[in-house]
SEDREN-192745 format. One record per residue (C-alpha): residue number from 1; chain; x, y, z. Coordinates in nm, 4 decimals. Layout:
! SEDREN-192745
+-----+---+----------+----------+----------+
:   k : c :        u :        v :        w :
+-----+---+----------+----------+----------+
: NUM : A :        X :        Y :        Z :
...
+-----+---+----------+----------+----------+
! end
This chain:
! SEDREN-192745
+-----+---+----------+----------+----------+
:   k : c :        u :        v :        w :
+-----+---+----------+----------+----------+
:   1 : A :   2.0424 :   3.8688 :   5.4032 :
:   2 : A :   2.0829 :   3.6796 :   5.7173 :
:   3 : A :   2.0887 :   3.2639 :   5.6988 :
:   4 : A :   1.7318 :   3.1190 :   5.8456 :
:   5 : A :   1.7715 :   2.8045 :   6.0550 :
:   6 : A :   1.4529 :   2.5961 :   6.0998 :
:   7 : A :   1.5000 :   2.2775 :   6.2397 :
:   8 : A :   1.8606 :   2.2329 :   6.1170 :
:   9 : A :   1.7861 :   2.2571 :   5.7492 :
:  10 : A :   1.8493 :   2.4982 :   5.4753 :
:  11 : A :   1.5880 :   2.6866 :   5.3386 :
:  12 : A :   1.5796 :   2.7893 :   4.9757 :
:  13 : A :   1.6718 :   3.1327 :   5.0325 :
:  14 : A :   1.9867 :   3.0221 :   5.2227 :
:  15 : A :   2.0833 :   2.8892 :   4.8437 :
:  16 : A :   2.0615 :   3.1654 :   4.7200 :
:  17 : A :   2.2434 :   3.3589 :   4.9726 :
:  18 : A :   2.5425 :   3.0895 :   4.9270 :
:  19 : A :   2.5387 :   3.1014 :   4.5604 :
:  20 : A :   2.5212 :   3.4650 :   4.5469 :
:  21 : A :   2.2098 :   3.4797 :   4.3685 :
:  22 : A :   1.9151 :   3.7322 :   4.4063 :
:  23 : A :   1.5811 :   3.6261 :   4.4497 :
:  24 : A :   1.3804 :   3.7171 :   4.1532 :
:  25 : A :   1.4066 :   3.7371 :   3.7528 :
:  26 : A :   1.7500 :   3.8097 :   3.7992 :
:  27 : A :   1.8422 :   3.5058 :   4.0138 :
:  28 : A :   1.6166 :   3.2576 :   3.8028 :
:  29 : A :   1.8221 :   3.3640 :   3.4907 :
:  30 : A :   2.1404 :   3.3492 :   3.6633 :
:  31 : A :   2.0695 :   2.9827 :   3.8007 :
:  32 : A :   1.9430 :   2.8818 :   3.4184 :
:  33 : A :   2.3046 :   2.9882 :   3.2832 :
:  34 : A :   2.4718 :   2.7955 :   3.5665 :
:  35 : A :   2.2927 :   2.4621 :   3.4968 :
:  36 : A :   2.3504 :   2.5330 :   3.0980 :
:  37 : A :   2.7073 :   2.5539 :   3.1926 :
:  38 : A :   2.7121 :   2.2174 :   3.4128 :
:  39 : A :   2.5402 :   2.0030 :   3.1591 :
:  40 : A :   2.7655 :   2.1334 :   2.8739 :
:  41 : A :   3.0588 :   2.0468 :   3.0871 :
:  42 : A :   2.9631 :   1.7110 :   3.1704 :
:  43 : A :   2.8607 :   1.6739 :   2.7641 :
:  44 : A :   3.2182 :   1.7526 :   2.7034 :
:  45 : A :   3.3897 :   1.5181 :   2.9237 :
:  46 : A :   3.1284 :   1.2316 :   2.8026 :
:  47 : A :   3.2491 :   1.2849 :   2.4511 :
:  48 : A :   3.6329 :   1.2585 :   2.5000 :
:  49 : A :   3.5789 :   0.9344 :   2.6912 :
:  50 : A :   3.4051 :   0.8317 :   2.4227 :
:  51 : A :   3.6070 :   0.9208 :   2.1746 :
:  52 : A :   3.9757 :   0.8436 :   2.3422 :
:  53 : A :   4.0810 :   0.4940 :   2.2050 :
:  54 : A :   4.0894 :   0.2360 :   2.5369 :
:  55 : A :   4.3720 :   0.0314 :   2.5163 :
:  56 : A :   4.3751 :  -0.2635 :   2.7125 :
:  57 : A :   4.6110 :  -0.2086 :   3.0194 :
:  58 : A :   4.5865 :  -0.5520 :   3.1887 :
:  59 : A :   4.8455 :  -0.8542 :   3.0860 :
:  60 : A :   4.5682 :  -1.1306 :   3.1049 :
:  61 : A :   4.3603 :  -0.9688 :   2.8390 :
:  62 : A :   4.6409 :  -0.8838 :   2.6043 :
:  63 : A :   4.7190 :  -1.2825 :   2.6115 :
:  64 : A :   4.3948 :  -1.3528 :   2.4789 :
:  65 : A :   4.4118 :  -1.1127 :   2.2488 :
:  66 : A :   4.7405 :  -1.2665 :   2.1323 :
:  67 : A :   4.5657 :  -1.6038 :   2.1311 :
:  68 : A :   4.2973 :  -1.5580 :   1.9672 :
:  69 : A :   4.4981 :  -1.3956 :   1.6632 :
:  70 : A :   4.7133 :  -1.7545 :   1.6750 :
:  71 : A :   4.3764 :  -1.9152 :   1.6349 :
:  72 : A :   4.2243 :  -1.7323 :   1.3844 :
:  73 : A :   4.5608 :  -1.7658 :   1.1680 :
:  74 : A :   4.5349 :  -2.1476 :   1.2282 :
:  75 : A :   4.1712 :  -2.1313 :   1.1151 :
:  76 : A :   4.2302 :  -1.9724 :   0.8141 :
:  77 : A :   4.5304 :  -2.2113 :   0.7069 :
:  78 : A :   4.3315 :  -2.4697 :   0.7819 :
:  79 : A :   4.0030 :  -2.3563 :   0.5333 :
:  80 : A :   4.2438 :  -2.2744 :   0.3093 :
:  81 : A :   4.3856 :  -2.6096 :   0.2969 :
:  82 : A :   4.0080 :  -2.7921 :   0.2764 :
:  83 : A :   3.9414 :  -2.5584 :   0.0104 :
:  84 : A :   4.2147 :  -2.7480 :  -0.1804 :
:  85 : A :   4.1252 :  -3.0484 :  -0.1211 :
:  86 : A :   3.7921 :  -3.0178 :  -0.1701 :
:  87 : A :   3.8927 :  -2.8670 :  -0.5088 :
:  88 : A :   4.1055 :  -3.1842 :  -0.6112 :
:  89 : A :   3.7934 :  -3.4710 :  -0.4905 :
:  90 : A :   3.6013 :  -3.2374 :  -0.7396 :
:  91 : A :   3.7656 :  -3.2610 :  -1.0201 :
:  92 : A :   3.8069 :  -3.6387 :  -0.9268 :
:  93 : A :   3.4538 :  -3.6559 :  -0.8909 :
:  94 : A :   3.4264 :  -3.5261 :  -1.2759 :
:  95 : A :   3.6632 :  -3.7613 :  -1.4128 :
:  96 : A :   3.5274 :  -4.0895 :  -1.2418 :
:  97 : A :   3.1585 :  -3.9421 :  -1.3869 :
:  98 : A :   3.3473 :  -3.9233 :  -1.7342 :
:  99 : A :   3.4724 :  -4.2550 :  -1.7298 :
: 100 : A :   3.1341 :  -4.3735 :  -1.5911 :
: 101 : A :   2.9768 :  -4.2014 :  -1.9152 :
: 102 : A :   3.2270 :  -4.3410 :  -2.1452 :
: 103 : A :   3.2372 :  -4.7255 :  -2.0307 :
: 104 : A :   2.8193 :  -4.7083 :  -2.0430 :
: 105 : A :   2.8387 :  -4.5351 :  -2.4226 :
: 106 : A :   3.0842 :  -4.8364 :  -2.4891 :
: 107 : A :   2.8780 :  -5.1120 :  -2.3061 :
: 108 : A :   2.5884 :  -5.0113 :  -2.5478 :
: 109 : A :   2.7784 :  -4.9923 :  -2.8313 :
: 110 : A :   2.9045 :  -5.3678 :  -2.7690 :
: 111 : A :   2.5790 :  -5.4700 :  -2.6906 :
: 112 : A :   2.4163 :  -5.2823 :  -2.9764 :
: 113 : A :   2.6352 :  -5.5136 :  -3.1619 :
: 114 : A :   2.6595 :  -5.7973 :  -3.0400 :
: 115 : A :   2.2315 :  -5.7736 :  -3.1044 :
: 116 : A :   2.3077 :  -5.7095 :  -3.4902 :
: 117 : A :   2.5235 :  -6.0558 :  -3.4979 :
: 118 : A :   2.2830 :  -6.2876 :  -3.3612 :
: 119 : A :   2.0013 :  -6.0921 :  -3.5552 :
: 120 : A :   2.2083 :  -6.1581 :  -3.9141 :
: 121 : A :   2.2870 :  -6.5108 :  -3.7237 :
: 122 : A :   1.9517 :  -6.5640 :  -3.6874 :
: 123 : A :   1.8894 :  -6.4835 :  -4.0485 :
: 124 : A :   2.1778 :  -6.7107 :  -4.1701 :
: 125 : A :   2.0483 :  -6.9920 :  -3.9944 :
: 126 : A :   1.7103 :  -6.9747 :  -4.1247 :
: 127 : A :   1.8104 :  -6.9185 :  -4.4728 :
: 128 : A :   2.0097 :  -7.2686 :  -4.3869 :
: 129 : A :   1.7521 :  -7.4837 :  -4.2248 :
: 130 : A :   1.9622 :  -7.4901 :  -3.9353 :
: 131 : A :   1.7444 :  -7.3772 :  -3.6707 :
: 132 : A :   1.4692 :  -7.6336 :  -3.7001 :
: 133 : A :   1.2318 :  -7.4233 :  -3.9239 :
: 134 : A :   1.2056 :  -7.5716 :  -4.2548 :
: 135 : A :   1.0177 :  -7.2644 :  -4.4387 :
: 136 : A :   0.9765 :  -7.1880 :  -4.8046 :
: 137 : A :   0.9175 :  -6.8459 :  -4.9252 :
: 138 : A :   0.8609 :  -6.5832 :  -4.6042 :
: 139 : A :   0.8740 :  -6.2582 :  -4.4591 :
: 140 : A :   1.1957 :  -6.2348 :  -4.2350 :
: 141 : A :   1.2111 :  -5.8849 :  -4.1391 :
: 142 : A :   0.9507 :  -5.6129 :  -4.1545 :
: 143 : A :   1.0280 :  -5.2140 :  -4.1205 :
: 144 : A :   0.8007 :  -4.9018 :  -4.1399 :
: 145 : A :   0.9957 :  -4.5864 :  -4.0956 :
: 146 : A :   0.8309 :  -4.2217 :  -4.0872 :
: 147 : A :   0.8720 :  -3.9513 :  -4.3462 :
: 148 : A :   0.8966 :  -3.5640 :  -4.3092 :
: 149 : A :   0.5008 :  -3.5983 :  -4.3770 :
: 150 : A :   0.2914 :  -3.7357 :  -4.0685 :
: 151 : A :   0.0974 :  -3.9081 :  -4.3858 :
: 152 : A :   0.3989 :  -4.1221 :  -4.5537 :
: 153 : A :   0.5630 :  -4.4082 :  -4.4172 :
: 154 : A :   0.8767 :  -4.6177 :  -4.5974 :
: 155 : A :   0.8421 :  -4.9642 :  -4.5603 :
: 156 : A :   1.1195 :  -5.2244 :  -4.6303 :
: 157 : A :   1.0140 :  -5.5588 :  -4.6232 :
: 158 : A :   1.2937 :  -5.8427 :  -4.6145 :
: 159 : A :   1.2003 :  -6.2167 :  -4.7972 :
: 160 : A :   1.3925 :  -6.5296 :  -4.7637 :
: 161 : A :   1.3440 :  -6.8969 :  -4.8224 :
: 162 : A :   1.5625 :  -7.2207 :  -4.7540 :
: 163 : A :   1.8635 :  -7.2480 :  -4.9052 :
: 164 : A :   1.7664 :  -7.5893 :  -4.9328 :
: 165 : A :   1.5220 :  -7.5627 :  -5.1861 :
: 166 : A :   1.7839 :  -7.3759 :  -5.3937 :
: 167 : A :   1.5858 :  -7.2590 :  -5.7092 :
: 168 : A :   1.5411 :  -6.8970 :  -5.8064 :
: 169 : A :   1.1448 :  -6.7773 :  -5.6892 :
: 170 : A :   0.9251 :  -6.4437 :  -5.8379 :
: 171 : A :   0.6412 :  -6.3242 :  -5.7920 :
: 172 : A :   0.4828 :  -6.0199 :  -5.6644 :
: 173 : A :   0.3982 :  -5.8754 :  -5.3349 :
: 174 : A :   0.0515 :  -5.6973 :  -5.3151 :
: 175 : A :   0.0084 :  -5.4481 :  -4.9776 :
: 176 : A :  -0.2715 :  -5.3602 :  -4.8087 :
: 177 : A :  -0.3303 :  -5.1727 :  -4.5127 :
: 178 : A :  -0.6225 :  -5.2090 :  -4.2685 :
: 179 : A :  -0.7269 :  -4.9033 :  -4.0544 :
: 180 : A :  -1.0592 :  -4.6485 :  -3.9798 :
: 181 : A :  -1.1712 :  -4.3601 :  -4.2106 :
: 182 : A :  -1.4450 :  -4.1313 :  -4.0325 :
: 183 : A :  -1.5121 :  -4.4215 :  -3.7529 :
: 184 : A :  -1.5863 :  -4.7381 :  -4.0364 :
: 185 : A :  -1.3129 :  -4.9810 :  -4.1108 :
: 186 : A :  -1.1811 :  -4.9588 :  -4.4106 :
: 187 : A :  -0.9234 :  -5.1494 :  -4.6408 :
: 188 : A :  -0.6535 :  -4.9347 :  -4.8567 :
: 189 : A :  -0.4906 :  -5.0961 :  -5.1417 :
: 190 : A :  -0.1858 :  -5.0752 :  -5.3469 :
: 191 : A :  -0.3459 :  -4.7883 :  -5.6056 :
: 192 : A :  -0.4811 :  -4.5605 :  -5.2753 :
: 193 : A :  -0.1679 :  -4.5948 :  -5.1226 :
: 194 : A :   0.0379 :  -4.4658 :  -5.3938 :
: 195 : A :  -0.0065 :  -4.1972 :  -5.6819 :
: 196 : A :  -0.1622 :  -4.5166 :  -5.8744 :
: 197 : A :   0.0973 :  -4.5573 :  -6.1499 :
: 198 : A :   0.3179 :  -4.7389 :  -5.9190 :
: 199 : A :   0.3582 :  -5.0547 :  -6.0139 :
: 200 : A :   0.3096 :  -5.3095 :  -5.7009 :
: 201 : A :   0.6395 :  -5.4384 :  -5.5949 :
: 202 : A :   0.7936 :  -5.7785 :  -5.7616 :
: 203 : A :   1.0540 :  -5.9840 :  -5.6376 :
: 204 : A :   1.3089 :  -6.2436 :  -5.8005 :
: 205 : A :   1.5730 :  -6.4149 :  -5.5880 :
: 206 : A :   1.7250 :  -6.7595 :  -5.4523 :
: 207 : A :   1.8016 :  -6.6754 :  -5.1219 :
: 208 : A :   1.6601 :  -6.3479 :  -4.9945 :
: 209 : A :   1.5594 :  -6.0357 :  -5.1127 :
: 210 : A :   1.4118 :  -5.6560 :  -4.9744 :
: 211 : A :   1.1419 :  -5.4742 :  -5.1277 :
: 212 : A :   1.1396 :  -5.0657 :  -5.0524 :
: 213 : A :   0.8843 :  -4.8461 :  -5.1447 :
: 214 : A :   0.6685 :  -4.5795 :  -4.9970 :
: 215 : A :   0.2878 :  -4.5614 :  -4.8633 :
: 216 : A :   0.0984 :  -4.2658 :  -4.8016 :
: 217 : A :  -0.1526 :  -4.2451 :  -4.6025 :
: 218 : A :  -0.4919 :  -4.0180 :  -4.7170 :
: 219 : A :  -0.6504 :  -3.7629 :  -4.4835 :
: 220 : A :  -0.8379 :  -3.8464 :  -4.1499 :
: 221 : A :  -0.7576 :  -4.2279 :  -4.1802 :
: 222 : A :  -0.5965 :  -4.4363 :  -3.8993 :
: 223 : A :  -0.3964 :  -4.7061 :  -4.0090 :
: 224 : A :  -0.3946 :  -5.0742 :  -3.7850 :
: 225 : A :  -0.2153 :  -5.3443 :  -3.9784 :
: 226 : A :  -0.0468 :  -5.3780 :  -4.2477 :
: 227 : A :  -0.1105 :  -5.6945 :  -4.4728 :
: 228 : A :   0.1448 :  -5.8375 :  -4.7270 :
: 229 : A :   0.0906 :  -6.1394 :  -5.0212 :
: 230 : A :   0.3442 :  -6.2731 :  -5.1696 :
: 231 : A :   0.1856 :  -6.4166 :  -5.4990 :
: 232 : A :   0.4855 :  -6.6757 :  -5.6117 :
: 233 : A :   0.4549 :  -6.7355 :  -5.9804 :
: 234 : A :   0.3152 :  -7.1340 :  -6.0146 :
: 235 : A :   0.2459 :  -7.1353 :  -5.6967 :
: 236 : A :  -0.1999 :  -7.1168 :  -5.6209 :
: 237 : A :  -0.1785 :  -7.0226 :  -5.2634 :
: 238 : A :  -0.0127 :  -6.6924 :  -5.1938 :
: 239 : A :   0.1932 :  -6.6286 :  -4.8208 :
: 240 : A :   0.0191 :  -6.4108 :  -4.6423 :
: 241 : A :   0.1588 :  -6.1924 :  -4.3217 :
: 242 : A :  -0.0236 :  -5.9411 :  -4.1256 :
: 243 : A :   0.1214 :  -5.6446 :  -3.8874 :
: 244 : A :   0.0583 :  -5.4705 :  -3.6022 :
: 245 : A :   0.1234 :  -5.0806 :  -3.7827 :
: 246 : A :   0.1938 :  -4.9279 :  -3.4372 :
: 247 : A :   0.4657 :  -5.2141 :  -3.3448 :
: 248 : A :   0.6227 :  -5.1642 :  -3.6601 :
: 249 : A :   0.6571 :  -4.7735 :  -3.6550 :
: 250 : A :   0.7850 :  -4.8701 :  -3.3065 :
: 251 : A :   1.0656 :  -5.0470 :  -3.4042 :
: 252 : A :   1.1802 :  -5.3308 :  -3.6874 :
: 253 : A :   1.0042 :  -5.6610 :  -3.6490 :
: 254 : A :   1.1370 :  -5.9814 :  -3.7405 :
: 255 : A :   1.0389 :  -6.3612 :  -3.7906 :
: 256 : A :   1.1090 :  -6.6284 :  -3.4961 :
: 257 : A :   0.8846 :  -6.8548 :  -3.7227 :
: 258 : A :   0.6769 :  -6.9857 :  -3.9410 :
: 259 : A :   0.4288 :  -6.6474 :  -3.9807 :
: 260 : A :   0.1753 :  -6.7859 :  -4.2720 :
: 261 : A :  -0.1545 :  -6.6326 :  -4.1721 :
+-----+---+----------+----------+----------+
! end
């Protein structure tokens, strides 16, 4: 086949005359092959660029690369080191919060007890006459302390008078407490407090004395105060002291004063 010049250009069939390839199913299949061929090649040389290891070639980068490994060692001495450290305020940390612990558990302790010397102070002077209260027979200390049973309460009640008066005193002290039963008030004495053959607490001294015993309460009532009278034998007026029943389950309660009712 002779080459077909229009214009200067090539026309397709001058392609094929170049290429060798004949025009029709032949040729078409012949060109498919060659462009398999071309891509696969190209594929081929792609993939062992890829896959060939580039190793830097130029001086300037290989200094970084040397640099950065100095500053990445420094780094990592340098977290290491703060990790110590940080280690050792730690545990100083603990220990300061131990002693802190330890000098609060002993400040209580001292002041815990320091409390219990001016209370028994307190009583000492009173039994004396020393701290301006010149009181017979009276109720220094009051306690109410619960039981395994919601319903029963131990009460300890502490008496004194003036060693002044110095003579032995008896009596008895008759308890009553004061509360609600199904919304009405309602006064409980010594029998409905106890299992009734419990005698009502006496009480013989010359200086002071504590009476312990044991009240139980009966079902759906709400206690309020709790009322004490000392009968003294030859005496026609008893001592009477009330209580607040929720102060006293709170904590102990003790006499600044006179506290007749």
């Amino acid at each position: 086949m002779s080459l077909k010049l229009s214009n200067n250009k090539v026309e397709p069939s001058e392609t094929r005359a170049i290429f060798g390839l004949n025009p029709g199913k032949h040729g078409l299949a012949e060109m498919f092959v060659l462009t398999v061929l071309l891509i696969s090649a190209l594929m081929f040389v792609v993939y062992q660029l890829a896959s060939s290891p580039v190793e830097p070639e130029s001086e300037e980068l290989k200094e970084q690369v040397a640099f950065l490994g100095k500053e990445l060692a420094v780094l990592s001495g340098r977290y290491k080191r703060n990790q110590a450290r940080l280690t050792v305020v730690e545990r100083e940390a603990e220990v300061f919060r131990g002693a802190n612990r330890l000098l609060r558990s002993k400040e209580s302790e001292r002041q815990a007890q320091l409390n219990r010397m001016q209370s028994e102070l307190d009583f000492f002077r009173r039994l004396a006459g020393t701290s301006g209260t010149q009181t017979g027979l009276a109720v220094y200390a009051a306690e109410l302390t619960p039981t395994d049973s919601d319903r029963v309460f131990q009460f300890i009640l502490t008496l004194t008078q003036n060693i002044r008066r110095a003579s032995v005193i008896s009596g008895r002290a008759r308890i009553n407490v004061e509360g609600t039963l199904d919304d009405r008030p309602v006064t409980l004495n010594w029998p409905q407090l106890t299992d009734g053959s419990t005698p009502e607490p006496s009480f013989r001294f010359k200086y002071f004395q504590q009476l312990e015993g044991y009240l139980a309460m009966p079902e759906q009532f709400s206690p309020t105060r709790l009322r004490v009278m000392l009968e003294v034998e030859g005496q026609r007026e008893p001592v009477v002291h009330a209580f607040n029943w929720a102060e006293l389950v709170i904590g102990p309660w003790e006499n600044q004063g006179p506290a007749q009712e």
